[in-house]
KEKEGU-517117 format. One record per residue (C-alpha): residue number from 1; residue in three letters; x, y, z. Coordinates in steps of 0.02 Angstrom, whole numbers, plus 50000, padded with zeros to 5 digits. Each point is the difference from the previous one (the first is absolute). Layout:
<nodes>
  nr rest    xx    yy    zz
 NUM  ALA     X     Y     Z
...
</nodes>
This chain:
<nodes>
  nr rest    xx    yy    zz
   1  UNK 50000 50000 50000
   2  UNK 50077 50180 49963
   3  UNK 49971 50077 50161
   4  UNK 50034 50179 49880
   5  UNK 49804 49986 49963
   6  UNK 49941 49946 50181
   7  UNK 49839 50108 50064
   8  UNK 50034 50082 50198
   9  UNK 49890 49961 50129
  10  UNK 49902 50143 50114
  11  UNK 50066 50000 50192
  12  UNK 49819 49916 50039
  13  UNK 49929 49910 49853
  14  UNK 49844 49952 49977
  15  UNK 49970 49808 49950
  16  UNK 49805 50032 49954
  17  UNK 50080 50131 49902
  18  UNK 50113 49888 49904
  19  UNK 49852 49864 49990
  20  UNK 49920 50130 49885
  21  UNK 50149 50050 49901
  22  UNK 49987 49830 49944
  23  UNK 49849 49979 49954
  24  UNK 50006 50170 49894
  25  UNK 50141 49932 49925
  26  UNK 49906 49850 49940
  27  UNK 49873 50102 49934
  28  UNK 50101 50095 49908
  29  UNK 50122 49867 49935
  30  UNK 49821 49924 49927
  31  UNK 49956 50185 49910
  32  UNK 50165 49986 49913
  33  UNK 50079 50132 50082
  34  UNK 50161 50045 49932
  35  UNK 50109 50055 50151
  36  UNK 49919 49849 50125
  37  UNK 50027 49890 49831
  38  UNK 50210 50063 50011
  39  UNK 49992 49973 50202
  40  UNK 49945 49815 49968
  41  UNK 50133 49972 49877
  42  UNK 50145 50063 50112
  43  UNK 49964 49936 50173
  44  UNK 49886 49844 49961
  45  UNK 50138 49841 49955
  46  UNK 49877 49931 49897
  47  UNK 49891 50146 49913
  48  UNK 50012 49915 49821
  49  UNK 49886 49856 50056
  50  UNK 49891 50114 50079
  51  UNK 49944 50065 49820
  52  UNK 49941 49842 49979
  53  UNK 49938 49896 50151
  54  UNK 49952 50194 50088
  55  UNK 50044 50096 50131
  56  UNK 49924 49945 50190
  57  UNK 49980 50119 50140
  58  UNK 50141 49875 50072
  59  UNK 50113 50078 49842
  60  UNK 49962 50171 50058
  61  UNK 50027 49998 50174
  62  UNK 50170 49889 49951
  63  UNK 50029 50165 49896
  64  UNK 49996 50091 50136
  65  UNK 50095 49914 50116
  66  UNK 50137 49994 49879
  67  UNK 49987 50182 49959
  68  UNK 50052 50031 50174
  69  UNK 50144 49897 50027
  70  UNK 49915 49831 50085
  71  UNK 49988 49817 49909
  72  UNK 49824 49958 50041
  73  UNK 49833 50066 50050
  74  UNK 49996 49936 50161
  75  UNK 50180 50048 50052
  76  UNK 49937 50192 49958
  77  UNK 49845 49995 50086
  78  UNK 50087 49917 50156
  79  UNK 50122 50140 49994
  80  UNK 49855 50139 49975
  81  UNK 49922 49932 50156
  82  UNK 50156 50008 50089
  83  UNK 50022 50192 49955
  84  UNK 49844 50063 50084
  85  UNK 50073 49958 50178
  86  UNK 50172 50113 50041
  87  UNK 50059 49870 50123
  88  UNK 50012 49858 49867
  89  UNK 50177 49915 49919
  90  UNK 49920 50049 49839
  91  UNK 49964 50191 50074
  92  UNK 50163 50014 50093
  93  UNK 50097 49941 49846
  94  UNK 49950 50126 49863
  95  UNK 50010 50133 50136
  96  UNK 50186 49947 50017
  97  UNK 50028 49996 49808
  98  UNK 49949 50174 49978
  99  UNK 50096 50051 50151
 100  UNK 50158 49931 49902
 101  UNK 49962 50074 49844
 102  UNK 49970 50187 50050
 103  UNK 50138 49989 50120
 104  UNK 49907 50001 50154
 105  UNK 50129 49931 50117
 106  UNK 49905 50044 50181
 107  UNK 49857 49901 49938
 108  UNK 50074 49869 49947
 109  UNK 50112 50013 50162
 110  UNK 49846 49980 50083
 111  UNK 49916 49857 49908
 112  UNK 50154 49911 50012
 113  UNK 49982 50006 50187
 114  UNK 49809 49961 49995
 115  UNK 50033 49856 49892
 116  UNK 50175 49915 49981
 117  UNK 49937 49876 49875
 118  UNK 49976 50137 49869
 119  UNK 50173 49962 49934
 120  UNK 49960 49829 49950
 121  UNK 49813 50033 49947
 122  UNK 49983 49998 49818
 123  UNK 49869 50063 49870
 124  UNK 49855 49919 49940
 125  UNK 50037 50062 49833
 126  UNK 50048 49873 49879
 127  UNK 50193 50085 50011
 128  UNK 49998 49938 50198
 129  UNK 50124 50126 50050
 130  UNK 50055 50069 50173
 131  UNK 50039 50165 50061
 132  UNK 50169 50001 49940
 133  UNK 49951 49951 49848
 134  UNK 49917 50158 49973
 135  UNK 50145 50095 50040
 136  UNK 50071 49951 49822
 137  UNK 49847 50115 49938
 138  UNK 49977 49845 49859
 139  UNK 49889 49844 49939
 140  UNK 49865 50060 50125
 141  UNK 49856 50102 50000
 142  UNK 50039 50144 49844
 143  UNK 49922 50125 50122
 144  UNK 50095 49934 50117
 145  UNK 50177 50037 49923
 146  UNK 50064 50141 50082
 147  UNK 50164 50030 50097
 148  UNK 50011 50145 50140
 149  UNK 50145 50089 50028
 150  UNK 50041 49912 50175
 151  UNK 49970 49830 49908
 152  UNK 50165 49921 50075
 153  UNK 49959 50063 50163
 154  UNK 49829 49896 49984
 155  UNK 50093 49831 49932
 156  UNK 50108 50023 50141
 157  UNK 49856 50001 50133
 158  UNK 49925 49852 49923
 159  UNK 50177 49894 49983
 160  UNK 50019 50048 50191
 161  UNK 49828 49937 50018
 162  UNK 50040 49813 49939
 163  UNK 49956 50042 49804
 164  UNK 50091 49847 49928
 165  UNK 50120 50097 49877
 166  UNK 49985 49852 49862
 167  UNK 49816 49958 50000
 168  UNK 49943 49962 49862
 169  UNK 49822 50064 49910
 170  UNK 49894 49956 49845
 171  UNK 50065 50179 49911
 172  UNK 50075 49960 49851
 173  UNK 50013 49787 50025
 174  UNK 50116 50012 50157
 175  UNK 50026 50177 50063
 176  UNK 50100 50052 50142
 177  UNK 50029 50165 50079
 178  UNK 50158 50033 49925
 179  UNK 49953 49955 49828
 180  UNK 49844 50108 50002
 181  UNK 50098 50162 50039
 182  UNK 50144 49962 49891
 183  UNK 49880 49971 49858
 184  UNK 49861 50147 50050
 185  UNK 50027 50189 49937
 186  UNK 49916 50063 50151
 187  UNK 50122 49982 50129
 188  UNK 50132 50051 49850
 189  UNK 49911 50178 49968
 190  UNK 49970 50018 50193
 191  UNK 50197 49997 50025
 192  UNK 49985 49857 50113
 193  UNK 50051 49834 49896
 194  UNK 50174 49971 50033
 195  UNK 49985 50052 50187
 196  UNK 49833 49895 49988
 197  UNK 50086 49837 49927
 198  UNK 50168 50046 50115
 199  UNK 49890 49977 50157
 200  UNK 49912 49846 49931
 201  UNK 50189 49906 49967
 202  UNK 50074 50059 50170
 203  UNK 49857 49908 50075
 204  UNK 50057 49827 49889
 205  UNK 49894 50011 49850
 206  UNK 50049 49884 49847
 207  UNK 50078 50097 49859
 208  UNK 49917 49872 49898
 209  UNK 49827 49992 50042
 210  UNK 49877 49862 50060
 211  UNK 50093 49828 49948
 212  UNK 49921 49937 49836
 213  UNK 49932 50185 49984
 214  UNK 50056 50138 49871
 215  UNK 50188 50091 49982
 216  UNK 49960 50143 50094
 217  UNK 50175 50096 49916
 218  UNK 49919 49939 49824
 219  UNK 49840 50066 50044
 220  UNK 50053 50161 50062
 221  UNK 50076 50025 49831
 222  UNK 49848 49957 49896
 223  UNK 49919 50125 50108
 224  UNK 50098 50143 49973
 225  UNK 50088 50012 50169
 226  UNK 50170 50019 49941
 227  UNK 50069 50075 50189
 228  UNK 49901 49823 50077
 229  UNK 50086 49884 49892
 230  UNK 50178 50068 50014
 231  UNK 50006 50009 50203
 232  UNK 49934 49813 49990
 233  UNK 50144 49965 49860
 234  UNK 50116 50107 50125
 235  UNK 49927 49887 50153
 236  UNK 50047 49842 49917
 237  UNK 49844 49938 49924
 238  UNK 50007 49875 49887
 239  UNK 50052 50027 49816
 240  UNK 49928 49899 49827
 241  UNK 50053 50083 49839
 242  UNK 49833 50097 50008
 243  UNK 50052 50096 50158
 244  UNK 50172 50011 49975
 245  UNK 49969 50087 49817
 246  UNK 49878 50116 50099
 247  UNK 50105 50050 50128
 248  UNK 50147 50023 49896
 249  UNK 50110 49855 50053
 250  UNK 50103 49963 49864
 251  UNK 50104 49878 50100
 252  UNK 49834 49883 50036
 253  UNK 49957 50025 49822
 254  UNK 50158 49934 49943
 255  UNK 49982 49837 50081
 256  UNK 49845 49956 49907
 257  UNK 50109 49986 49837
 258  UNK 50126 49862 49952
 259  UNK 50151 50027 49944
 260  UNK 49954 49990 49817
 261  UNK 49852 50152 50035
 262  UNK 49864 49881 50005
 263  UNK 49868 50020 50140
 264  UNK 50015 49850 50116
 265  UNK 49905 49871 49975
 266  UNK 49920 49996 50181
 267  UNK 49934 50188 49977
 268  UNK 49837 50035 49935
 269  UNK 49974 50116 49841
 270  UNK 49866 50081 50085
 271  UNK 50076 50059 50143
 272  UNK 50164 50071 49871
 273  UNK 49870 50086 49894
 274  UNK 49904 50083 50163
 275  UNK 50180 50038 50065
 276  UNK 50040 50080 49824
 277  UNK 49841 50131 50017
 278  UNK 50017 50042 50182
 279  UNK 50193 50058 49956
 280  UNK 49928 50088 49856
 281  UNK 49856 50094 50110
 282  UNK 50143 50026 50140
 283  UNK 50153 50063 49885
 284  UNK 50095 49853 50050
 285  UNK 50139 50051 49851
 286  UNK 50148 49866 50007
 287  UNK 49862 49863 50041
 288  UNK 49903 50017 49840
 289  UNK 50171 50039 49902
 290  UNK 50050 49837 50054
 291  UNK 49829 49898 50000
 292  UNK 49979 50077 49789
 293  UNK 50192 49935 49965
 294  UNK 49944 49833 50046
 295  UNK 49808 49995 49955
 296  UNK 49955 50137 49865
 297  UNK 49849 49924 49967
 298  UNK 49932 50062 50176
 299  UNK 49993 50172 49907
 300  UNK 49847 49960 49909
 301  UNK 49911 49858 50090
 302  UNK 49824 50057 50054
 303  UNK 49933 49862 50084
 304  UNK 49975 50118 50158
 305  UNK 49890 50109 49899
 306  UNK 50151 50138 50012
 307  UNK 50183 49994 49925
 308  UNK 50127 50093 50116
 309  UNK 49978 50174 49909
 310  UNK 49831 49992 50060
 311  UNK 50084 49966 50178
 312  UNK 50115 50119 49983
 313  UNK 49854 50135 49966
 314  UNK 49923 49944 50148
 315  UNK 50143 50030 50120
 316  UNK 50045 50175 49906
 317  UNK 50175 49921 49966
 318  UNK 50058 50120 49835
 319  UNK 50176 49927 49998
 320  UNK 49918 49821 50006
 321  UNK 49898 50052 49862
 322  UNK 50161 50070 49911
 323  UNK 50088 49835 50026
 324  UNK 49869 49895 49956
 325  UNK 49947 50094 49835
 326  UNK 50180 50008 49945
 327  UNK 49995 49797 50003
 328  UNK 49863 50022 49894
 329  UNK 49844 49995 50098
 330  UNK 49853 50006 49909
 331  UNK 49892 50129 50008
 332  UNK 49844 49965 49914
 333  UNK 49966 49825 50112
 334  UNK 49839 50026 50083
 335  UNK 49975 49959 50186
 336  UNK 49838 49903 50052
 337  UNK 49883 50144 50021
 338  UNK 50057 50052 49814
 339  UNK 50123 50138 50030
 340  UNK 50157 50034 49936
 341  UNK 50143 50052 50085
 342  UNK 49928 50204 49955
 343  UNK 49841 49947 50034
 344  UNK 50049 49925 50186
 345  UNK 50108 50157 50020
 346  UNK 49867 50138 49955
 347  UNK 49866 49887 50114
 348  UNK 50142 49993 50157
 349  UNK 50033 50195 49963
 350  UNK 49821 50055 50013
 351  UNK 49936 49884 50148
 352  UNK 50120 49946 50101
 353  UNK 50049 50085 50177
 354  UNK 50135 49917 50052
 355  UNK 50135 50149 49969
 356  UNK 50088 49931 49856
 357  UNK 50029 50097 49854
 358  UNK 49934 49918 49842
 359  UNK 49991 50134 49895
 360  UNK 50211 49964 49994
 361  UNK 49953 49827 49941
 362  UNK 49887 50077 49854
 363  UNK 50151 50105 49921
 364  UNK 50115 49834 49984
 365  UNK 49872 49919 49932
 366  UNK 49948 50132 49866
 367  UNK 50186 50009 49972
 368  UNK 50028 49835 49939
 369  UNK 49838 49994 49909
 370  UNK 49863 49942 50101
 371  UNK 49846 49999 49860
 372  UNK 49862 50152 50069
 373  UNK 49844 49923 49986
 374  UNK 49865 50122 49920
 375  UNK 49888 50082 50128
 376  UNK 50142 50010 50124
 377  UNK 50005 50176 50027
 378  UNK 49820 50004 50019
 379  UNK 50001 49866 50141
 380  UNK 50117 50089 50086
 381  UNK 49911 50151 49981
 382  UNK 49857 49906 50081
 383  UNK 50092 49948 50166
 384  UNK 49974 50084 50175
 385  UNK 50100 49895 50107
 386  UNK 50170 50071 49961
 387  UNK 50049 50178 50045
 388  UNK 50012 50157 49852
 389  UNK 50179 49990 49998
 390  UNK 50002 49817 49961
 391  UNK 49866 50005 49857
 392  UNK 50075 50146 49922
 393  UNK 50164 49921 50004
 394  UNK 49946 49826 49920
 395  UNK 49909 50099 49876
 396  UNK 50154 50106 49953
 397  UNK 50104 49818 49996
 398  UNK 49866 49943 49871
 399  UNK 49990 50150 49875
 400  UNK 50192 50017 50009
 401  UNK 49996 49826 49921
 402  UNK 49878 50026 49876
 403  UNK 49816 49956 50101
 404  UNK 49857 50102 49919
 405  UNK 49853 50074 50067
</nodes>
């Protein structure tokens, strides 16, 4: 379930309330409505067989139930219940959660003290997790996802607490606390993550993550969290080609080759492609110098749905994108929502907020002769995301090289 889409819950919900919802919601799933049609299809796991053997009021209130975050009908309504008396587990619980995630540390000082078993109390969401899971700000409830400013202050209280530092919870397969905030941009833009994930090792978290659970260096790095991933490399967690590539450790990379320049036969060409784009995204020079000596054919290969000048774009790398288009990168490949490398550049310049400056990326693009689609000036035109400054000077970039109105 992508807890991005879950529905919040009022302090004091109403079950009769909920009881109604669904039957509305059968009503109007029968009258063909178009948005309760779309909420059917993305919450219910079997909606296709519903346009045939029909939707139940047992469908809708599953609907519901999902839409929230819980597994079943019953498990909701036994949790509704439970929030319409303040001295439940159920009460006390979500009381504590929202303590944790606005920062509240004398509440939660003081629930703590009420009720020691907090710590070790988990959700009845499908993701299960505890309180320090929702520290990482990640894989719980979307609305949920926030990181205060005192946020290590907060993990610390609940560690001290007996918060087992390695528990494991449903987010993401097998989350732990660690992996959550190395892999979440909310503690990152809060200024918290390293101190955050600093904390969490001190007091004997695994590098690697739940055993038989995900890489969480690998992870962090498909994620964007460049800072995570290299104080985990710096820590000592473990490194495959894929995380050595995207941390920039040539030396690890090196021993994935024979002596002849042939990838081992033991590592997988997955994990060397994946390792191949995250040095791309992350400027990781020498490491894709060496990696396109050995396997030039990584240059093209799109089985990810992006080659690594689409990666480098991303990251806002120019000199990656200089290296890569002088070993003949191609520039007209399109990425799997269509785009070219202009087109993901012009989308990245006019949407995204994350500080980098794409426009750069544009001009060495248009300088090695990146195709302008017709229209382009137009669409840009169009956008309100980015700032004045940046339109006008992506517009300029594109008439300079010939773009017309």
């Amino acid at each position: 379930m992508n807890t991005i889409d879950l529905t919040p819950l009022p302090a004091r919900p109403s079950l009769a309330q909920y009881r109604k919802q669904a039957k509305e919601l059968l009503k109007a799933y029968k009258d063909g409505d178009a948005a309760v049609l779309e909420r059917v299809k993305k919450f219910h796991p079997r909606s296709k067989d519903l346009e045939s053997a029909g939707c139940a009021l047992a469908d809708a209130q599953w609907v519901l139930a999902l839409e929230h975050g819980f597994e079943s009908w019953p498990k909701f309504v036994k949790h509704l219940e439970a929030m319409l008396k303040d001295s439940s587990p159920a009460s006390r619980f979500e009381q504590a959660v929202e303590a944790v995630i606005s920062g509240d540390l004398a509440t939660l000082q003081r629930l703590l003290k009420e009720d020691p078993s907090l710590v070790q109390t988990r959700s009845p969401r499908v993701h299960g997790a505890m309180l320090l899971h929702y520290v990482g700000a990640n894989g719980v409830e979307n609305y949920r996802q926030k990181t205060p400013l005192n946020a290590v202050e907060i993990a610390r209280t609940l560690l001290d607490a007996g918060a087992e530092v390695d528990a494991e919870c449903g987010a993401y397969g097998k989350g732990t606390a660690l992996g959550l905030v190395a892999t979440s941009a909310h503690p990152r833009d809060a200024g918290v993550q390293i101190p955050l994930m600093e904390l969490l090792i001190e007091r004997g978290a695994s590098l690697e993550g739940a055993p038989g659970g995900w890489s969480i260096l690998t992870s962090a790095l498909a994620n964007g969290r460049k800072a995570a991933a290299e104080y985990l490399a710096e820590l000592g967690a473990s490194l495959d080609v894929e995380g050595a590539a995207g941390v920039g450790r040539l030396d690890e990379v090196r021993t994935c080759f024979d002596s002849d320049g042939r990838l081992k036969p033991e590592v997988p060409e997955m994990k060397l492609l994946r390792g191949f784009l995250w040095a791309c995204e992350y400027g990781r020079q020498r490491v894709i110098e060496f990696l396109l000596d050995r396997r030039p054919d990584l240059m093209r290969d799109v089985s990810t749905g992006m080659t690594g000048l689409h990666w480098a774009i991303v990251g806002g790398e120019v000199e990656t994108m200089r290296l890569l288009i002088g070993r003949g990168a191609p520039l007209e490949v399109e990425n799997q929502y269509g785009g070219t490398a202009l087109n993901q550049a012009l989308w990245f310049a006019m949407t995204a907020k994350n500080g980098i400056d794409y426009a750069a990326t544009i001009d060495v693009l248009l300088a090695a002769g990146s195709l302008i689609e017709p229209g382009s000036l137009g669409w840009i035109e169009r956008q309100e995301g980015a700032s004045q400054a940046t339109r006008e000077r992506v517009l300029a970039s594109l008439r300079r090289f010939g773009a017309e109105s």
